[in-house]
C-alpha positions in Angstrom: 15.5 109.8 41.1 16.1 111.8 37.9 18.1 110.7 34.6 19.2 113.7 32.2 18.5 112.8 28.8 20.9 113.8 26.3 20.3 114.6 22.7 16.9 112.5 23.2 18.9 109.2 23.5 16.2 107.7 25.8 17.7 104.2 25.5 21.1 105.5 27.4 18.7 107.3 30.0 17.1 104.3 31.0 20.1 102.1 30.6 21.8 104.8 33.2 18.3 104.5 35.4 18.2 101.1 35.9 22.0 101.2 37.0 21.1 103.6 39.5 17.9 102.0 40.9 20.0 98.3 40.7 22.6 100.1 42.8 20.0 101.9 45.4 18.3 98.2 45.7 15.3 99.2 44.0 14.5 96.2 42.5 15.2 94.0 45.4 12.9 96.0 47.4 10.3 95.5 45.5 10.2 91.8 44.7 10.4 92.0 48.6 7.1 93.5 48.7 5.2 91.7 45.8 4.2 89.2 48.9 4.2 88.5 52.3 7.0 87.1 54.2 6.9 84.9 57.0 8.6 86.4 60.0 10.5 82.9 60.5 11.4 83.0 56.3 12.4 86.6 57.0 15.0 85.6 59.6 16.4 82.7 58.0 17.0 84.9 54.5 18.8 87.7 57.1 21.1 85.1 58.7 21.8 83.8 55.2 22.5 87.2 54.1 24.7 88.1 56.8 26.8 84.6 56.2 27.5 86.0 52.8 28.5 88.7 53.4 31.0 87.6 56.3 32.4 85.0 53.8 33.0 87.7 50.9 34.4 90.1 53.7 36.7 87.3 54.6 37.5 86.2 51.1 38.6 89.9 50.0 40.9 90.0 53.4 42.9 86.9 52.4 43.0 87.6 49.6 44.4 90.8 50.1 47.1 89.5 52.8 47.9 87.0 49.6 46.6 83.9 51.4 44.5 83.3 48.4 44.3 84.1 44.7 43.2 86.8 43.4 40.2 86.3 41.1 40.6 86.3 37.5 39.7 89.0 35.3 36.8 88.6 32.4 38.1 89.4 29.4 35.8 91.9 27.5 35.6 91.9 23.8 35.0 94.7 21.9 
């Protein structure tokens, strides 16, 4: 993975290269791999995973059929 620095602002570059190894799972992976995992653990975390995901996937189709409310936007202050 490669980050172009420009006019040697290094603090951008690495602001822009954790964004991209966040988004690639990066960092997930490798808390993963600091130990072992049970095989049982493993499964449970999966299922959980996979019931998260089916609940967001559910959330974001009511609430795009207008069953539900859309979620509010943070206000960002600048």
């Amino acid at each position: 993975m490669q980050v172009i620095v420009r006019d040697n602002n290094v603090e951008q570059a690495l602001r822009v290269l954790k964004k991209r190894m966040q988004r690639e799972g990066i960092f997930r992976e490798m808390r993963a791999r600091e130990s072992y995992e049970k095989p049982s653990e493993k499964r449970v975390r999966e299922k959980a995973e996979a019931v998260r995901r089916y609940r967001k996937m559910a959330r974001k189709k009511l609430q795009r059929e207008g069953l539900l409310p859309a979620p509010k936007k943070a206000a960002r202050t600048r």
